[in-house]
N, C-alpha and C positions, 0 to 999 in steps of 0.2 A: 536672453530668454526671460521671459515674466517670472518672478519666484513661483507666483501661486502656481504658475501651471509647472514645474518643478518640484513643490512640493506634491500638487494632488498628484503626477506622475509615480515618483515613488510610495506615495500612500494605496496607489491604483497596481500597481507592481506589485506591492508588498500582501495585496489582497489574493491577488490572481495566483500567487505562489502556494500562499495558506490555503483557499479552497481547492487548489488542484491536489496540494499533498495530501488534504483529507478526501478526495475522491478516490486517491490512489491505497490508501489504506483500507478505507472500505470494499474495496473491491480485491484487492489482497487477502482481507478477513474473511470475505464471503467464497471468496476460490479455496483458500487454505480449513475456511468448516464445512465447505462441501464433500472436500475430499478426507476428512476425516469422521463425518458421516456415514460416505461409500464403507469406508475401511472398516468402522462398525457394524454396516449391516453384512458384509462379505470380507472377513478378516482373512482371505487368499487374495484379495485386490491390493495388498499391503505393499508387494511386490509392484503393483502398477502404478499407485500412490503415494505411497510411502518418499521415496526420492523427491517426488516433488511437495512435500509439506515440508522435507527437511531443507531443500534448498532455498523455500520460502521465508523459512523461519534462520536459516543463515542470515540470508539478503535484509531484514529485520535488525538481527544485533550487528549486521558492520555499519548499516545507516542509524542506529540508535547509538551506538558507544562509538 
């Protein structure tokens, strides 16, 4: 195989991984301050909410530490 096209492959790889993980965090962000939004204007939705901000923000510190 030609290097360069080995190299742009993992350079091309290594792109496609970074922009999906920051799409994925964004979108993560915006679920997890939607629902804690809700939770503010209707602090009885805590119960419908609440579980899922906290398993968000789990899923968070096992893939950060």
């Amino acid at each position: 195989m030609n290097p360069l096209i080995a190299a742009a492959s993992i350079v091309a790889a290594g792109l496609v991984v970074g922009l999906a993980s920051i799409g994925l965090g964004v979108g993560q962000g915006t679920a997890a301050g939607q629902a804690v939004e809700e939770i503010a204007r209707q602090p009885e939705a805590e119960k419908k909410y609440g579980n899922a901000v906290q398993e968000k923000d789990s899923f968070k510190k096992v893939f950060i530490y």
